[in-house]
mmCIF file as gemmi writes it, N, C-alpha and C atoms, coordinates in Angstrom:
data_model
loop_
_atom_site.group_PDB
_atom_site.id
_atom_site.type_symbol
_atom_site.label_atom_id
_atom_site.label_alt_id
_atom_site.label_comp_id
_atom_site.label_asym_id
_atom_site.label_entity_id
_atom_site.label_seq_id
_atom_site.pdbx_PDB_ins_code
_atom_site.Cartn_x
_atom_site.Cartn_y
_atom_site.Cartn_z
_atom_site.occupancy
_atom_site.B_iso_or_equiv
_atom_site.pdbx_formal_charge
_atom_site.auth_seq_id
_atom_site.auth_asym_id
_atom_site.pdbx_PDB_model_num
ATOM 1 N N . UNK Axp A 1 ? 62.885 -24.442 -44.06 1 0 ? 1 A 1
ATOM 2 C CA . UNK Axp A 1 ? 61.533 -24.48 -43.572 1 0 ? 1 A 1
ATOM 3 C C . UNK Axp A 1 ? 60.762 -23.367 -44.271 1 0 ? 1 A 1
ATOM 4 N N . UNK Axp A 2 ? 59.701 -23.802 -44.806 1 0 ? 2 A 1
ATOM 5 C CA . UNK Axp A 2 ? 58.645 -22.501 -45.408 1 0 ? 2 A 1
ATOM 6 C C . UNK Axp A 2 ? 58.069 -21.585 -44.644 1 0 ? 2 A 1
ATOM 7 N N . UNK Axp A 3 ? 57.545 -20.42 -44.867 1 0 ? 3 A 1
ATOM 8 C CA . UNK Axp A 3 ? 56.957 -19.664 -44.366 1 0 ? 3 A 1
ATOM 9 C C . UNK Axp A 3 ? 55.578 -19.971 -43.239 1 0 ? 3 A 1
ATOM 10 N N . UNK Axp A 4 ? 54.666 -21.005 -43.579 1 0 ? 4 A 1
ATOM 11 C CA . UNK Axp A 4 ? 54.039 -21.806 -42.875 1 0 ? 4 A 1
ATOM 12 C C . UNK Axp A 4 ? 54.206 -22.156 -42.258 1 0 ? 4 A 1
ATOM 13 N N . UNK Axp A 5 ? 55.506 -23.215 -42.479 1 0 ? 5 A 1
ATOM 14 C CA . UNK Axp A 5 ? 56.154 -24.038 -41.428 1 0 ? 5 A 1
ATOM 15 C C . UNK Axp A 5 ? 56.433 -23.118 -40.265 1 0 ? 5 A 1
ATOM 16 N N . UNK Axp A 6 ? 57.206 -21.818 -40.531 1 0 ? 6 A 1
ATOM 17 C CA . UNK Axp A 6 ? 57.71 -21.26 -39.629 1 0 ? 6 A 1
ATOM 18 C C . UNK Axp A 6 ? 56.283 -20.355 -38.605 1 0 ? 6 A 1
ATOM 19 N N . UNK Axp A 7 ? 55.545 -19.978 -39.425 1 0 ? 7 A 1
ATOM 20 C CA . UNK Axp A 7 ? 53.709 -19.674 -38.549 1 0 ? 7 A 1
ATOM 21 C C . UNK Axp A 7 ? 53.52 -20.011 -37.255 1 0 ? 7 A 1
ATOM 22 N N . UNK Axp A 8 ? 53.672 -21.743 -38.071 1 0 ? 8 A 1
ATOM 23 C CA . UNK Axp A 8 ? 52.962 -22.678 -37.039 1 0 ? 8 A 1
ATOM 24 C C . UNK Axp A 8 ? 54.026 -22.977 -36.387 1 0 ? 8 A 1
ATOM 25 N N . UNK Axp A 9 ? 55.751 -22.58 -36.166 1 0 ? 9 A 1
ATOM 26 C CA . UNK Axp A 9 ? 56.303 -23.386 -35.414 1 0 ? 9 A 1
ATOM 27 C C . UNK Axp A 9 ? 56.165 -22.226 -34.255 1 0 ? 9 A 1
ATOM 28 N N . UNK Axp A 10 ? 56.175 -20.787 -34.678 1 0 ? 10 A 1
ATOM 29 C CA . UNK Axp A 10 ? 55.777 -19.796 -34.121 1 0 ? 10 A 1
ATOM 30 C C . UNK Axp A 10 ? 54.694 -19.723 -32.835 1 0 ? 10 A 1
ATOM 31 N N . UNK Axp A 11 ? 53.443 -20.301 -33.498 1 0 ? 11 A 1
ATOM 32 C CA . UNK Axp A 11 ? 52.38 -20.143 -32.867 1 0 ? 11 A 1
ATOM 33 C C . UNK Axp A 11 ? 52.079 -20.919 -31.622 1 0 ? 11 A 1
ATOM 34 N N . UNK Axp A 12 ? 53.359 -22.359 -31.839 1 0 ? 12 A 1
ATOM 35 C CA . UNK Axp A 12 ? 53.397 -24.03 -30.643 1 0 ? 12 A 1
ATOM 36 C C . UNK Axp A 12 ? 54.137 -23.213 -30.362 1 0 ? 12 A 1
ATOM 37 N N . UNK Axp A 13 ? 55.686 -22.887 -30.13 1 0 ? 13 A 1
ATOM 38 C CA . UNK Axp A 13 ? 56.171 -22.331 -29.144 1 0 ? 13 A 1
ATOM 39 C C . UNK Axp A 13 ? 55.83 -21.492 -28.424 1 0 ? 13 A 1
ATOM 40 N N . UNK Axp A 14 ? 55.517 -20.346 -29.115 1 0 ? 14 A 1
ATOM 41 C CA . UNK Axp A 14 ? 54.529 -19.015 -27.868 1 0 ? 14 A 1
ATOM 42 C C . UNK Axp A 14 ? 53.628 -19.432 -27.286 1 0 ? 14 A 1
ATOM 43 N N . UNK Axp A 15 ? 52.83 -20.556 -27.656 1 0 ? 15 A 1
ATOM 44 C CA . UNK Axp A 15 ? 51.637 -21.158 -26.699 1 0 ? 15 A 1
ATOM 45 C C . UNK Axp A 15 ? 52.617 -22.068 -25.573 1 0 ? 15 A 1
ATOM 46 N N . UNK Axp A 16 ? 53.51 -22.683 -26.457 1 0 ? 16 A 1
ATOM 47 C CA . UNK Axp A 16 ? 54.348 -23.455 -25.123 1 0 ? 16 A 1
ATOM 48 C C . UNK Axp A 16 ? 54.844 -22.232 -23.874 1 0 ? 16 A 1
ATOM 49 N N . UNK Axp A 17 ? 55.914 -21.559 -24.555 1 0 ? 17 A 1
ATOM 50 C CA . UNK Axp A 17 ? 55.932 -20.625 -23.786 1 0 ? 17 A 1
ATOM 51 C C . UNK Axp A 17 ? 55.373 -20.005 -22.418 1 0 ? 17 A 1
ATOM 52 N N . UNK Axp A 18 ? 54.12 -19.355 -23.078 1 0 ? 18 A 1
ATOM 53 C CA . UNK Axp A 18 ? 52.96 -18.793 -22.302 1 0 ? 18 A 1
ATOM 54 C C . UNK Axp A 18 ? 52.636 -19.907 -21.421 1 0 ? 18 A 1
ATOM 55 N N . UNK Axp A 19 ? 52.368 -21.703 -21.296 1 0 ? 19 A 1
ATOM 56 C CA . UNK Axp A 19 ? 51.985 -22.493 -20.726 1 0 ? 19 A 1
ATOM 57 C C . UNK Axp A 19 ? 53.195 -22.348 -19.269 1 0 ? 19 A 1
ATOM 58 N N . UNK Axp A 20 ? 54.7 -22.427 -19.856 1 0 ? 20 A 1
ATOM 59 C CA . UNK Axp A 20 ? 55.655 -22.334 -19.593 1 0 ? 20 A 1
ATOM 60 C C . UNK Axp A 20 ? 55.768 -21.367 -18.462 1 0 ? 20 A 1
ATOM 61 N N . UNK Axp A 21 ? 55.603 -20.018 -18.471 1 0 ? 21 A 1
ATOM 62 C CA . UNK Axp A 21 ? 55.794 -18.798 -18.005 1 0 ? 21 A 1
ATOM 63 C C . UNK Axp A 21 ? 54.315 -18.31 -17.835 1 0 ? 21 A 1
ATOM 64 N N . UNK Axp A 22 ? 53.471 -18.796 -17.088 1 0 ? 22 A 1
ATOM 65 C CA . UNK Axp A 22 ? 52.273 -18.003 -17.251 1 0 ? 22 A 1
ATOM 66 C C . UNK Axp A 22 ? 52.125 -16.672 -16.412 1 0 ? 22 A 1
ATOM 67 N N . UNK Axp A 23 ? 51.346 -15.784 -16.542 1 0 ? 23 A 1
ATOM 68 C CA . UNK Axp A 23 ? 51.703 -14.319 -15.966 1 0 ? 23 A 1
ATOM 69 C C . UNK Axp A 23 ? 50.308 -13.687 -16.733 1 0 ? 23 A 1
ATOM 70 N N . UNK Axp A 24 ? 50.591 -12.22 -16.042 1 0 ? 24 A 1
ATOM 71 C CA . UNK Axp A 24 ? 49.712 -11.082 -17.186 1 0 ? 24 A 1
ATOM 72 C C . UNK Axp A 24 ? 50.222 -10.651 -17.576 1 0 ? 24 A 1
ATOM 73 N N . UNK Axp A 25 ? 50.588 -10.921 -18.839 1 0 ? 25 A 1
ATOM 74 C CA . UNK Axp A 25 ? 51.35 -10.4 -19.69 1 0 ? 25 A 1
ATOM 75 C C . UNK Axp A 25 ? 50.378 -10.023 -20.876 1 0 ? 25 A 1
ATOM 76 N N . UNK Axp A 26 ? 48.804 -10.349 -20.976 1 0 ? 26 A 1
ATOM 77 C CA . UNK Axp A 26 ? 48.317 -9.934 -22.263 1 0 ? 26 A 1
ATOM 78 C C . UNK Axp A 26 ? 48.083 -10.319 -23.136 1 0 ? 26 A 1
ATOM 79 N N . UNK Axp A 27 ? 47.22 -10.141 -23.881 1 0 ? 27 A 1
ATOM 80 C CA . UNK Axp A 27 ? 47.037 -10.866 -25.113 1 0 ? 27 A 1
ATOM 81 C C . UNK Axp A 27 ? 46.777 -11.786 -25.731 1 0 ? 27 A 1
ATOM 82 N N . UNK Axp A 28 ? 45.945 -11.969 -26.888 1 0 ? 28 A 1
ATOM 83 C CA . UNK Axp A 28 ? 45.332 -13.501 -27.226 1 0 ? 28 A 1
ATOM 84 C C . UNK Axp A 28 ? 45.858 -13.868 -28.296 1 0 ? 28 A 1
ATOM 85 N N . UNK Axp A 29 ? 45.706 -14.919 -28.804 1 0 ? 29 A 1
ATOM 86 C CA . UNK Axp A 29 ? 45.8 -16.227 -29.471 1 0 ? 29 A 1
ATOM 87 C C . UNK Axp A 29 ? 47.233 -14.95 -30.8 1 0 ? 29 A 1
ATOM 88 N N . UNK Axp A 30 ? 46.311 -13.603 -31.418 1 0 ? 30 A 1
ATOM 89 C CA . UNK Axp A 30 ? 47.497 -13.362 -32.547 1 0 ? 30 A 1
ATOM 90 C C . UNK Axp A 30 ? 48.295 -12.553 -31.365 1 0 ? 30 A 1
ATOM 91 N N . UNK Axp A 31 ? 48.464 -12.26 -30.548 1 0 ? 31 A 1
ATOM 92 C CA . UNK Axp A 31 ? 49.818 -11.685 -30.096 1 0 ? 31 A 1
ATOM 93 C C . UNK Axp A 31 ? 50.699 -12.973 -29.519 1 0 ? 31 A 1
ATOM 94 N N . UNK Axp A 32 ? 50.31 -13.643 -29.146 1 0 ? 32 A 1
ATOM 95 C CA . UNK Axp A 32 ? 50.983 -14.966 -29.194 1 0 ? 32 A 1
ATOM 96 C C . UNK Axp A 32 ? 51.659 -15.671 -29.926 1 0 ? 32 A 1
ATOM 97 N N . UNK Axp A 33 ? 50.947 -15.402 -30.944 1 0 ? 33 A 1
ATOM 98 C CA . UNK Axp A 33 ? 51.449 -16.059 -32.84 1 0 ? 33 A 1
ATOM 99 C C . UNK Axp A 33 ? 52.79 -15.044 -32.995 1 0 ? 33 A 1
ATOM 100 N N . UNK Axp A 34 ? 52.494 -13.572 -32.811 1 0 ? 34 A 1
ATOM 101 C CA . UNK Axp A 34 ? 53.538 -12.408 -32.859 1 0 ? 34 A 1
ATOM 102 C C . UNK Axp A 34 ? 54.688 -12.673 -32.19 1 0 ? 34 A 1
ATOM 103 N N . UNK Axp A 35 ? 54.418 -13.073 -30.593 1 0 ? 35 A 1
ATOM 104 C CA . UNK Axp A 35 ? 55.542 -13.336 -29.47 1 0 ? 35 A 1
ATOM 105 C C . UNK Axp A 35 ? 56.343 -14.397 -29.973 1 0 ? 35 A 1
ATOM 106 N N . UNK Axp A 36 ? 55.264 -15.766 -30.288 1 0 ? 36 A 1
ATOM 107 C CA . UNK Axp A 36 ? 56.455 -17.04 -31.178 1 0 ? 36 A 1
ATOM 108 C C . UNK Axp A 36 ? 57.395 -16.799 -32.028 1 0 ? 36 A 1
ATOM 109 N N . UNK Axp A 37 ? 56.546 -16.312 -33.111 1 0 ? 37 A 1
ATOM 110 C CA . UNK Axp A 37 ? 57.497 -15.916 -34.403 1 0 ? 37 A 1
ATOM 111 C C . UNK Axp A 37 ? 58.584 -15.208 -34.016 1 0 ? 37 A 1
ATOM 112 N N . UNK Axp A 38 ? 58.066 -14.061 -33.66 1 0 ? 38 A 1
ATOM 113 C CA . UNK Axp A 38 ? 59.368 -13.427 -33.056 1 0 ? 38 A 1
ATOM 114 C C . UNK Axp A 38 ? 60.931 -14.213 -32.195 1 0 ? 38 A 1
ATOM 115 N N . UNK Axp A 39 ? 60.127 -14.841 -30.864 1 0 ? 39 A 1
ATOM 116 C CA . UNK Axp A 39 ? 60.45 -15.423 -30.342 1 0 ? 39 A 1
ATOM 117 C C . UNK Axp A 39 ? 61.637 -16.71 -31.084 1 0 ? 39 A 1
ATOM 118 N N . UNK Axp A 40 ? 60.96 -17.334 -31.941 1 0 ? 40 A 1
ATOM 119 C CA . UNK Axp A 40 ? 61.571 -18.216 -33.116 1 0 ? 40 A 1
ATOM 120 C C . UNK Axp A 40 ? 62.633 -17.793 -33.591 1 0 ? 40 A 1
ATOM 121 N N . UNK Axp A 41 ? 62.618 -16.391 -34.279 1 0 ? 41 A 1
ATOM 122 C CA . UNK Axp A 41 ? 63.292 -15.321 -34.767 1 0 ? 41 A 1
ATOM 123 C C . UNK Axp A 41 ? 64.586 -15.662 -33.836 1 0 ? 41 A 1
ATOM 124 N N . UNK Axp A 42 ? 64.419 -14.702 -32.642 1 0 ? 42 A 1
ATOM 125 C CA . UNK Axp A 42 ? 65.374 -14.557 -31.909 1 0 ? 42 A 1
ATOM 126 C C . UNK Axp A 42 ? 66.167 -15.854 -31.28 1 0 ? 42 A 1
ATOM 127 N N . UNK Axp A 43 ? 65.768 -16.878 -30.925 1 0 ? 43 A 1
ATOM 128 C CA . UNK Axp A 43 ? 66.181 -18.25 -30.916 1 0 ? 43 A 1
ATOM 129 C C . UNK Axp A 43 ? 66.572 -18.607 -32.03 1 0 ? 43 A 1
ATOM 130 N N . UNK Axp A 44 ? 66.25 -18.624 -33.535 1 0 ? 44 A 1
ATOM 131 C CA . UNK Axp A 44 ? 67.371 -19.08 -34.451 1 0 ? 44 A 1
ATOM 132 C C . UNK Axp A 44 ? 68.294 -18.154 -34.23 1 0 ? 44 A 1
ATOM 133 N N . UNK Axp A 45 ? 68.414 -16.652 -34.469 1 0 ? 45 A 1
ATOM 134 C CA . UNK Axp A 45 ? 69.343 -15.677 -34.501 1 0 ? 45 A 1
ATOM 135 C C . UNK Axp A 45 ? 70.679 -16.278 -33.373 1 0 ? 45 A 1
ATOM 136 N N . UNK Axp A 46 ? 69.93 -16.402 -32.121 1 0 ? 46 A 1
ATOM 137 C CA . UNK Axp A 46 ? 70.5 -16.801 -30.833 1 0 ? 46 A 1
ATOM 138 C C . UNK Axp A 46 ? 71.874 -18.313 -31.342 1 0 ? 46 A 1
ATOM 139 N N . UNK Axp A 47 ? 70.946 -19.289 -31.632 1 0 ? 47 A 1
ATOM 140 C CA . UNK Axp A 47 ? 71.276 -20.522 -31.833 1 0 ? 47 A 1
ATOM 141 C C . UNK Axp A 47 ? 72.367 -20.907 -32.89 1 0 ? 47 A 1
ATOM 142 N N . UNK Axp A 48 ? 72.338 -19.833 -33.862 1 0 ? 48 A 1
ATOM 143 C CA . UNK Axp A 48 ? 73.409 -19.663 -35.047 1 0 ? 48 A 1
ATOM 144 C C . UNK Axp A 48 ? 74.599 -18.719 -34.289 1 0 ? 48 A 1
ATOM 145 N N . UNK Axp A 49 ? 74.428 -17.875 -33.479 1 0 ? 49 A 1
ATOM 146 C CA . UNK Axp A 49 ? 75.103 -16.64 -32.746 1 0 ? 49 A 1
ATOM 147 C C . UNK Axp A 49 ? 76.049 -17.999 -32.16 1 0 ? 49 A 1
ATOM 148 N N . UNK Axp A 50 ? 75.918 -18.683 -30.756 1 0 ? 50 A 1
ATOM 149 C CA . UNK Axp A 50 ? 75.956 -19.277 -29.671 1 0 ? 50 A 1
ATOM 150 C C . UNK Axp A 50 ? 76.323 -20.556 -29.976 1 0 ? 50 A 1
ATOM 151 N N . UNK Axp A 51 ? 75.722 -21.561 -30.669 1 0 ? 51 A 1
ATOM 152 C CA . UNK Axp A 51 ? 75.682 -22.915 -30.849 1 0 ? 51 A 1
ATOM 153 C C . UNK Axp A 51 ? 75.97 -23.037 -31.806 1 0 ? 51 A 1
ATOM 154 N N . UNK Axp A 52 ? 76.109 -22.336 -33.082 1 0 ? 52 A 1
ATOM 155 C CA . UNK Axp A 52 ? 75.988 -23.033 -34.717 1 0 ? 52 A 1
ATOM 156 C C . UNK Axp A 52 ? 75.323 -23.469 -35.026 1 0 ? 52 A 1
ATOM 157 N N . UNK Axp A 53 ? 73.777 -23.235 -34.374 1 0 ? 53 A 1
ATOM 158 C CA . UNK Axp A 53 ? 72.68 -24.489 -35.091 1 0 ? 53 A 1
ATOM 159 C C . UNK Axp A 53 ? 71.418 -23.487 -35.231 1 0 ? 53 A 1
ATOM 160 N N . UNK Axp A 54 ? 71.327 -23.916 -36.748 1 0 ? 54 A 1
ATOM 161 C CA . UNK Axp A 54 ? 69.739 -22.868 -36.25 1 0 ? 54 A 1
ATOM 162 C C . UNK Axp A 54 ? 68.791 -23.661 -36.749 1 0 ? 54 A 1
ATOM 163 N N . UNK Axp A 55 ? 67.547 -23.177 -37.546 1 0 ? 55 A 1
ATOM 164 C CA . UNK Axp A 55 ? 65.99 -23.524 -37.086 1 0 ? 55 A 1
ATOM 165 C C . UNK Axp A 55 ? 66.326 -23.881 -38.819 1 0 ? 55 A 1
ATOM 166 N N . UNK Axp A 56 ? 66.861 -25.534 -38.776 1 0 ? 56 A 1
ATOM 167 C CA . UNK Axp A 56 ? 66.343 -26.092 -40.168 1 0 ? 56 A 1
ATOM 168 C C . UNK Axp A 56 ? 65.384 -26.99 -40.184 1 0 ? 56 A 1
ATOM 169 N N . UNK Axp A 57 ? 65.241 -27.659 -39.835 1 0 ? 57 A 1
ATOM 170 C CA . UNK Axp A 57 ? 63.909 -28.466 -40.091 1 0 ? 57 A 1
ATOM 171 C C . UNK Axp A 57 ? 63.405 -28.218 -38.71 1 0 ? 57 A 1
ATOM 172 N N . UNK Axp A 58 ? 61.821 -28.809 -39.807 1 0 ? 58 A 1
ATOM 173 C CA . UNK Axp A 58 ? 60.52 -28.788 -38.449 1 0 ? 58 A 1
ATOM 174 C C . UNK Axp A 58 ? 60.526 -29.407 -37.353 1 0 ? 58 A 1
ATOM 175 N N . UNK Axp A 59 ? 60.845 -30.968 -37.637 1 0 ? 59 A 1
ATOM 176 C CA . UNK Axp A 59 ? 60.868 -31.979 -36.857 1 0 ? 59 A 1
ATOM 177 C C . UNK Axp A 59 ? 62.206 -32.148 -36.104 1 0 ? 59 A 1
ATOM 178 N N . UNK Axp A 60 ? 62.902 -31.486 -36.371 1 0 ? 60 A 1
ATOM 179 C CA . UNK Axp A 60 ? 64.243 -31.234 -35.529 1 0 ? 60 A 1
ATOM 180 C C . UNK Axp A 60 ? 63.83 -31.04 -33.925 1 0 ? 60 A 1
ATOM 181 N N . UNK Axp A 61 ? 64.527 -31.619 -32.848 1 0 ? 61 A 1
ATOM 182 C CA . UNK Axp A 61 ? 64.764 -31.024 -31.504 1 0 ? 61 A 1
ATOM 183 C C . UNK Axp A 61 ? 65.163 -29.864 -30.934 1 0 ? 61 A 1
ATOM 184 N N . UNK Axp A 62 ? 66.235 -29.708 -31.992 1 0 ? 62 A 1
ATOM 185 C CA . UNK Axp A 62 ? 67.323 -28.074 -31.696 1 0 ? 62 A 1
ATOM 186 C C . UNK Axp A 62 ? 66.036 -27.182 -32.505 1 0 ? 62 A 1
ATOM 187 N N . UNK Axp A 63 ? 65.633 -27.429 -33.036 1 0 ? 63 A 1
ATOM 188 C CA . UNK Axp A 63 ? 64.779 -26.462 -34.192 1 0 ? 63 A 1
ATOM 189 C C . UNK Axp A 63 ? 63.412 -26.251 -32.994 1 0 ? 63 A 1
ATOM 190 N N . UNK Axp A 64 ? 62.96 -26.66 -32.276 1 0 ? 64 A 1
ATOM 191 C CA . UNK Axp A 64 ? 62.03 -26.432 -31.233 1 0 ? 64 A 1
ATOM 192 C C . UNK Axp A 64 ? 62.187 -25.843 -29.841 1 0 ? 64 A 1
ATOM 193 N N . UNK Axp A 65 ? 63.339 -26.503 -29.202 1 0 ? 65 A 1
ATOM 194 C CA . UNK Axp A 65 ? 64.201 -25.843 -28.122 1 0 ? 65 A 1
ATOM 195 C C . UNK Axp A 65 ? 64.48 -24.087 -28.485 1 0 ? 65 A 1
ATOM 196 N N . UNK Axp A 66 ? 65.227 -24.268 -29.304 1 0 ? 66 A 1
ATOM 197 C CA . UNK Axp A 66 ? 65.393 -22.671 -29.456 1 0 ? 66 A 1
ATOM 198 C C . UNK Axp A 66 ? 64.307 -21.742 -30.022 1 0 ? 66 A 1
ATOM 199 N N . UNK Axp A 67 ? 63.378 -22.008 -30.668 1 0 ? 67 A 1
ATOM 200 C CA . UNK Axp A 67 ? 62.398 -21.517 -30.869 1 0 ? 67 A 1
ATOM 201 C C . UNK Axp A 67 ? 61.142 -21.151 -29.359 1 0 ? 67 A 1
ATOM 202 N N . UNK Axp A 68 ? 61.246 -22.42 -28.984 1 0 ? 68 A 1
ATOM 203 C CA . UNK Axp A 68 ? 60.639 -22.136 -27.203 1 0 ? 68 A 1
ATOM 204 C C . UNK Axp A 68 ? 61.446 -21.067 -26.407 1 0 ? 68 A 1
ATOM 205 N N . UNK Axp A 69 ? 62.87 -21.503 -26.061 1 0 ? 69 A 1
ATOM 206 C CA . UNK Axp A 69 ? 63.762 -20.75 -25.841 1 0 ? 69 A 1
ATOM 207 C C . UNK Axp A 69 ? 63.702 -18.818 -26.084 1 0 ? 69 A 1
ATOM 208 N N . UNK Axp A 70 ? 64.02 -18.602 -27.505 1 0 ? 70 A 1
ATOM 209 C CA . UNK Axp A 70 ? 63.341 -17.652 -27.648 1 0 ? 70 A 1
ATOM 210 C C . UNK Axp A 70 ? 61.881 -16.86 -27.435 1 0 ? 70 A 1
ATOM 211 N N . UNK Axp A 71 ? 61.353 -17.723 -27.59 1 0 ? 71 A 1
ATOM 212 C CA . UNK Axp A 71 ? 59.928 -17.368 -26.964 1 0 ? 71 A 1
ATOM 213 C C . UNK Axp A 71 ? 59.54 -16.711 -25.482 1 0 ? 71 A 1
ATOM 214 N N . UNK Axp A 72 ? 60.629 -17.928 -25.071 1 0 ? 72 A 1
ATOM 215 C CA . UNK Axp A 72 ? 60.113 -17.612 -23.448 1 0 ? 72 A 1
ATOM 216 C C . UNK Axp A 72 ? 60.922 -16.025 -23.227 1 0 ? 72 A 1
ATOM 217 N N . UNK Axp A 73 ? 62.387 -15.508 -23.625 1 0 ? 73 A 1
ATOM 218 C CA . UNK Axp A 73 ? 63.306 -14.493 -23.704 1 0 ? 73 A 1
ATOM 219 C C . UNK Axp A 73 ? 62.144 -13.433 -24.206 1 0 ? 73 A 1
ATOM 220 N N . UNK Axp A 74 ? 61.559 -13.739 -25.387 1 0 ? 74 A 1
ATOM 221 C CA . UNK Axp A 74 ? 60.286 -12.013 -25.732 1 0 ? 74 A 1
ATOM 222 C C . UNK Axp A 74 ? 58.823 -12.278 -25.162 1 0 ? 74 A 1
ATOM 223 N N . UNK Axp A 75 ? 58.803 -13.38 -24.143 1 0 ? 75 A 1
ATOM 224 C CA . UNK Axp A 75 ? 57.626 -13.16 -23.116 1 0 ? 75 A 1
ATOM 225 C C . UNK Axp A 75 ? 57.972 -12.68 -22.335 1 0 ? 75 A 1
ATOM 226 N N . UNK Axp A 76 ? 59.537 -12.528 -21.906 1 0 ? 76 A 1
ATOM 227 C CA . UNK Axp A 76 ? 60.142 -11.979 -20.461 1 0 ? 76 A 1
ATOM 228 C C . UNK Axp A 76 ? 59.806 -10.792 -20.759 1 0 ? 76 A 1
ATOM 229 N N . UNK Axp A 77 ? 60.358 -9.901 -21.668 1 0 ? 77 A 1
ATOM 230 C CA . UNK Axp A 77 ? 60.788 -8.718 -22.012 1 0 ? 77 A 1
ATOM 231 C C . UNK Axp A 77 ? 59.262 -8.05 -22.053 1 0 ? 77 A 1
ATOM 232 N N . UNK Axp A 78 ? 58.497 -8.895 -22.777 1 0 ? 78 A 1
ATOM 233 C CA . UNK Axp A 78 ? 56.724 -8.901 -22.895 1 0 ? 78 A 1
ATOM 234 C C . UNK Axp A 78 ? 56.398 -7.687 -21.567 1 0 ? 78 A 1
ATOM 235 N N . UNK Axp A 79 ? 56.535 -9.06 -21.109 1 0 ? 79 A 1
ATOM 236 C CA . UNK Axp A 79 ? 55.568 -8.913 -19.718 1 0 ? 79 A 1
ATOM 237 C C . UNK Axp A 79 ? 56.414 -7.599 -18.685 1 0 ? 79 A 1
ATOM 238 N N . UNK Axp A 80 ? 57.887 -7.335 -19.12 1 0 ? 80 A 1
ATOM 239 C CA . UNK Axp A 80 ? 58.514 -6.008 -18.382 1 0 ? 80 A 1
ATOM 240 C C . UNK Axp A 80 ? 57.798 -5.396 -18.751 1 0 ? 80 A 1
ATOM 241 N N . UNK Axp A 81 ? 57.661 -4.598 -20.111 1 0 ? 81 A 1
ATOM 242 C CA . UNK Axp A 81 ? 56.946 -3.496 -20.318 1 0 ? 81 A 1
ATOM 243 C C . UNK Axp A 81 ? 55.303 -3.786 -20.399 1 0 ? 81 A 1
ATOM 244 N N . UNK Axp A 82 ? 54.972 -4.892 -20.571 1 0 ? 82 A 1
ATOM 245 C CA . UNK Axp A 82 ? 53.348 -4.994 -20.721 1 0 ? 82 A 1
ATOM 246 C C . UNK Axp A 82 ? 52.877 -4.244 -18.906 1 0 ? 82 A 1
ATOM 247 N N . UNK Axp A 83 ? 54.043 -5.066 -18.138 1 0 ? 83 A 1
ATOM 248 C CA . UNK Axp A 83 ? 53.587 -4.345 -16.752 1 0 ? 83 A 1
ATOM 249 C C . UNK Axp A 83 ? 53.846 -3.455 -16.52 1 0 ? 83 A 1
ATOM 250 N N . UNK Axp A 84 ? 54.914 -2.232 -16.671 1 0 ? 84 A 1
ATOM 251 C CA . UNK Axp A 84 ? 54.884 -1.226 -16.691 1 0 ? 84 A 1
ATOM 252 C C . UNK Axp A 84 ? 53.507 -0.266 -17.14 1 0 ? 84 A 1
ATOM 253 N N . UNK Axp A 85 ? 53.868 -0.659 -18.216 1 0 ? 85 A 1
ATOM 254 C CA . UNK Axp A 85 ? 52.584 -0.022 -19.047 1 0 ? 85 A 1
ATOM 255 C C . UNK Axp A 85 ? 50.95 0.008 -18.511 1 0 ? 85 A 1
ATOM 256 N N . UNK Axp A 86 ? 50.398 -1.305 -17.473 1 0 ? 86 A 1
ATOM 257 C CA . UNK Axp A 86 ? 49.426 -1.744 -16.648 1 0 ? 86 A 1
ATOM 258 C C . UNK Axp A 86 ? 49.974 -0.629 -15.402 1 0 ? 86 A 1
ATOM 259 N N . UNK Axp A 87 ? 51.015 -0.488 -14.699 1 0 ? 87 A 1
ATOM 260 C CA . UNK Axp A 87 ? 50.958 0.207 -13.434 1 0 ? 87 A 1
ATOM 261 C C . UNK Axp A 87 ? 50.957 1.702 -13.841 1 0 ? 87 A 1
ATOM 262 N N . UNK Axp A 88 ? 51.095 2.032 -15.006 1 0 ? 88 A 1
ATOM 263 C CA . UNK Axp A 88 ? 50.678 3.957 -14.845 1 0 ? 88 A 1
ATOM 264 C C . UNK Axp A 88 ? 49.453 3.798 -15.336 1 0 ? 88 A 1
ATOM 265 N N . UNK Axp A 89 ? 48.488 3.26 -15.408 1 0 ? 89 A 1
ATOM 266 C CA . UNK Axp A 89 ? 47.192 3.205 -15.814 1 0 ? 89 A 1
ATOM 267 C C . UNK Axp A 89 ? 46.875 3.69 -14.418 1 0 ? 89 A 1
């Protein structure tokens, strides 16, 4: 998958995600793009770790699952410290 490819698979999952898990957790449209990718990141990492399968094609099922997957895992973590960080204010 190209660099693009991986953007935009970035940017649908963290929006899935966020739809997924909604909260205050922060942030618009590019920290979202940040949380996916990442998120993506850590779900292929995960998916090759765990399953043997990681993020080869776009149109793949496993290639979206774990990319959401991950997503939703660095919105969790997100939103620990995003709220921390909101209650000593």
């Amino acid at each position: 998958m190209g660099f693009i490819g991986f953007l935009l698979l970035g940017l649908i999952a963290g929006a899935i995600a966020k739809l997924i898990l909604p909260g205050r957790q922060g942030g618009g449209w590019f920290v979202t793009l940040l949380l996916g990718v990442v998120g993506a990141m850590v779900g292929g990492w995960l998916g090759g770790v765990i399953f043997d399968v990681g993020l080869d094609s776009f149109f793949s099922l496993s290639t979206w699952l774990l990319a959401i997957g991950g997503s939703l895992v660095v919105l969790l973590i997100w939103g620990i410290f995003a709220g921390r960080s909101a209650k000593k204010e």
